[in-house]
C-alpha positions in Angstrom: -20.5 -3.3 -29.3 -20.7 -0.4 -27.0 -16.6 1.0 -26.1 -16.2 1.8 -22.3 -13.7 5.3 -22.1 -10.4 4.5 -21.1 -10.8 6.2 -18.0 -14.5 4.8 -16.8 -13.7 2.6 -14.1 -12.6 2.1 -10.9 -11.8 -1.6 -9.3 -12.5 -2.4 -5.7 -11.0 -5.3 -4.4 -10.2 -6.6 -7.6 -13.4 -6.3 -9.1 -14.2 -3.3 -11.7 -17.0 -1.3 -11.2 -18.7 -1.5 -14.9 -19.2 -5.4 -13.7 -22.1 -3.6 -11.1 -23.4 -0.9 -14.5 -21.5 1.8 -12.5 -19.6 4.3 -14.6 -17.1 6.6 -13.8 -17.5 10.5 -15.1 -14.9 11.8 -12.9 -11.9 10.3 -11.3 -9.9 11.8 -8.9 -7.0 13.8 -9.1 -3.7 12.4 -8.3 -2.2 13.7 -4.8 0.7 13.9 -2.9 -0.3 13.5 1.0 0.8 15.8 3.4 3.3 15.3 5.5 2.8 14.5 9.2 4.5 17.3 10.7 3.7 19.8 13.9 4.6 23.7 13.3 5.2 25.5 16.5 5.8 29.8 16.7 8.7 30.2 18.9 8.8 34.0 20.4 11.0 36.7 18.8 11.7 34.1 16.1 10.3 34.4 11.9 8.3 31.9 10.8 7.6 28.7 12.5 9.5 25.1 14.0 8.5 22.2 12.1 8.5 19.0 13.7 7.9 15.8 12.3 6.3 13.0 13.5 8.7 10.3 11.7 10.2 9.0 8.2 7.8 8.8 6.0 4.6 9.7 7.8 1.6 11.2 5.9 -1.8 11.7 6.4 -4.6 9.2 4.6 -6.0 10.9 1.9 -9.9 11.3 0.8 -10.0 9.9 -3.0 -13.3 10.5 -4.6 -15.0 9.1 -7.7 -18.4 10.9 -9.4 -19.7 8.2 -10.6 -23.5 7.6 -12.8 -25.7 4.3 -12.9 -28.0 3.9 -15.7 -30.0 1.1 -14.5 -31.6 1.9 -11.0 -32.3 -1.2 -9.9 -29.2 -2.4 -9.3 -29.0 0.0 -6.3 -29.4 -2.6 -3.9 -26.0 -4.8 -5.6 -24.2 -1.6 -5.6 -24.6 -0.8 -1.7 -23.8 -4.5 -0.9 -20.4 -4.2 -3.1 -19.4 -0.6 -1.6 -18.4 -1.0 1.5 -15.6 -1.6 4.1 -12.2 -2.0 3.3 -10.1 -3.1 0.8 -7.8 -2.4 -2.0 -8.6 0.1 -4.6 -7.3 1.1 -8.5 -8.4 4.3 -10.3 -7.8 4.3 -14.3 -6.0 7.4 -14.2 -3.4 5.5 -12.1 -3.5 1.5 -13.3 -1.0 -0.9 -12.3 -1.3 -0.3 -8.6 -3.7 0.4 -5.6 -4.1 2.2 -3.1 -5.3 0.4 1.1 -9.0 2.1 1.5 -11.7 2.5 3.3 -15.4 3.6 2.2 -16.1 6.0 4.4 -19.2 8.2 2.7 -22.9 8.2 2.7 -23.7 7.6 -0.4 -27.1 8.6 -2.1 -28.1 8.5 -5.6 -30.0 11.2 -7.0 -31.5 11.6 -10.3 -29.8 13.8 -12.7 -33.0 14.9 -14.5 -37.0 14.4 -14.5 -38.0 11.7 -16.3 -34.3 10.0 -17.0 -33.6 6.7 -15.3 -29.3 7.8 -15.0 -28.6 8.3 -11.2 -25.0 10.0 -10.5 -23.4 9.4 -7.1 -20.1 10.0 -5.4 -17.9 7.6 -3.3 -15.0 8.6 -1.3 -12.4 6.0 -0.4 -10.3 7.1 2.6 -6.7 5.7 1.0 -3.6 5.4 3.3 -1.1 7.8 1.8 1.0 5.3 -0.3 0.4 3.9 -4.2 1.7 0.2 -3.9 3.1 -1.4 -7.5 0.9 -4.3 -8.5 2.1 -7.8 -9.9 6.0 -7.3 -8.6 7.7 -10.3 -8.7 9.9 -11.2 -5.1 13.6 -10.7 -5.3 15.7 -13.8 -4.6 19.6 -13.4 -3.2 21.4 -16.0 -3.1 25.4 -14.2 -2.1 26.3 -11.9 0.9 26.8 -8.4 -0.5 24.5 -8.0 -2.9 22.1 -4.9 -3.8 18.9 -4.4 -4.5 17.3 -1.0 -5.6 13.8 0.4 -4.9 12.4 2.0 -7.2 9.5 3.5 -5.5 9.5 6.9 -3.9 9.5 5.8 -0.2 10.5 3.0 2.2 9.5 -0.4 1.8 8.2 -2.6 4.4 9.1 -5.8 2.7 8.2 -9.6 3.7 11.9 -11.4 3.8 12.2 -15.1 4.2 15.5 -16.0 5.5 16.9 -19.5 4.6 19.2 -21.1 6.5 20.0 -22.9 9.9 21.6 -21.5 13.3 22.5 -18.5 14.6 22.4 -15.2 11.7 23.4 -12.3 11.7 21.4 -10.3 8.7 22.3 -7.1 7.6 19.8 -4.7 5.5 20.9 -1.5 4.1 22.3 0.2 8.4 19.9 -2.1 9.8 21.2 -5.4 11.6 19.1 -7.8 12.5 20.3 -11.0 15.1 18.2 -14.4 14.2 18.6 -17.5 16.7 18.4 -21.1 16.0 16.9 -20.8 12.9 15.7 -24.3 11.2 15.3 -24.1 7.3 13.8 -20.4 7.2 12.3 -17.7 9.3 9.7 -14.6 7.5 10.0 -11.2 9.1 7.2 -9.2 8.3 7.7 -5.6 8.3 4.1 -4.4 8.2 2.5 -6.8 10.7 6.5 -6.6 12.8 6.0 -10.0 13.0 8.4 -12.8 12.9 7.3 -16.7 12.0 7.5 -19.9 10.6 4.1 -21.2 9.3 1.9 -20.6 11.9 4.3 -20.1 14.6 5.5 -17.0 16.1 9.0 -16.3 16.5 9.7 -13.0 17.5 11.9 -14.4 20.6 14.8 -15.8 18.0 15.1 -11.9 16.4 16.8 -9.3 18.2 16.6 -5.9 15.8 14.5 -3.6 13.8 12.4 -5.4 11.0 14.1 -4.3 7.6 13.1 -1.4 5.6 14.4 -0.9 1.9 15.0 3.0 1.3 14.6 4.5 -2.1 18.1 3.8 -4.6 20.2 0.6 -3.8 19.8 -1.3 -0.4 23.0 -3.8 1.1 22.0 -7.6 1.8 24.8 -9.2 3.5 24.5 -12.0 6.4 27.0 -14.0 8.5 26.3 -17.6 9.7 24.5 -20.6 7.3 22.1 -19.2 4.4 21.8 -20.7 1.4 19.2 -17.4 0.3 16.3 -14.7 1.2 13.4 -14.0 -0.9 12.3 -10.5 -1.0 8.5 -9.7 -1.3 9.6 -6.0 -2.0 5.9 -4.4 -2.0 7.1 -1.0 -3.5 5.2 2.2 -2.6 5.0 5.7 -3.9 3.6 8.9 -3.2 
């Protein structure tokens, strides 16, 4: 039985890239984005002002992968697999993924006369966050209690509130008015979005949607909850 090398794949929307022949010779390196930032000279002063664009803002970054085919008439699968948008994990950095695009050209040349291998390189233009995979949501059920991210950077988490009436939640300095609530409410703090089901609510929330920071985050409420579940969706640099 041939033995794949521990690091000679890449997965692309949940799919690894040996199911398509495709093997990986080079993965790429692990990077910290750069931060957002603007640098301006100010006259008669050394060095430069840096100003920056926000908490936790960073550039995408360009992740490439050298990879070689063996059998070149799978070409065809391969260019119909490679494409758009999606979720990406390298096996130098499993148990997570990173939001993509596939932004490259991507031509396969021959690596010598006469030998059917063809190498190729794709580049996956990654927002600048690693997200944990398989993290399990975070259930609190008493005012006051605190939940630590581990990750590196904020959390944009999806919190379901449960409860009735009017709520006053309170995450970490951020405090959050709820309206007339009937059995639960989501706030969605990537789309900044709040619903129930298919409906739209954003009219019974008065507040920033909730962010938890690196270390231990506050959950405390006033009014009727029974509890919130956390879909934490840690990220790192």
């Amino acid at each position: 039985m041939e033995v794949i090398p521990i690091n000679d794949w890449f997965e692309w929307n949940g799919v690894r890239c040996t199911a398509h022949g495709i093997r990986v010779s080079e993965q790429p390196p692990i990077s910290i984005p750069a931060e957002r930032a603007t640098f301006t000279n100010v006259p008669g002063r050394s060095g430069s002002l840096t100003t920056l664009q926000g908490e936790d803002v960073y550039d995408d970054m360009v992740m490439t992968a050298t990879c070689f085919i063996q059998d070149a008439t799978r070409i065809a699968e391969i260019a119909a697999w490679l494409k758009g948008s999606g979720r990406v994990t390298f096996a130098n950095r499993p148990g997570g993924y990173y939001q993509a695009r596939i932004v490259n050209q991507i031509d396969f040349e021959k690596i010598l006369r006469g030998n059917p291998h063809r190498s190729f390189a794709v580049n996956f233009r990654c927002k600048p966050f690693w997200h944990a995979q398989n993290v399990s949501d975070i259930v609190v059920t008493a005012s006051g209690a605190l939940v630590n991210n581990p990750g590196s950077v904020c959390s944009e988490p999806l919190m379901t509130v449960y409860g009735s009436g009017d709520i006053t939640l309170m995450v970490g300095m951020t405090v959050i008015e709820l309206t007339g609530v009937s059995g639960s409410i989501v706030l969605d703090s990537v789309l900044k979005e709040a619903y129930k089901d298919t409906t739209l609510m954003n009219e019974r929330m008065t507040g920033d949607f909730p962010v938890l920071k690196p270390g231990m985050n506050a959950i405390s409420w006033s009014g009727t909850v029974t509890k919130v579940v956390i879909q934490p969706s840690w990220r790192y640099l």
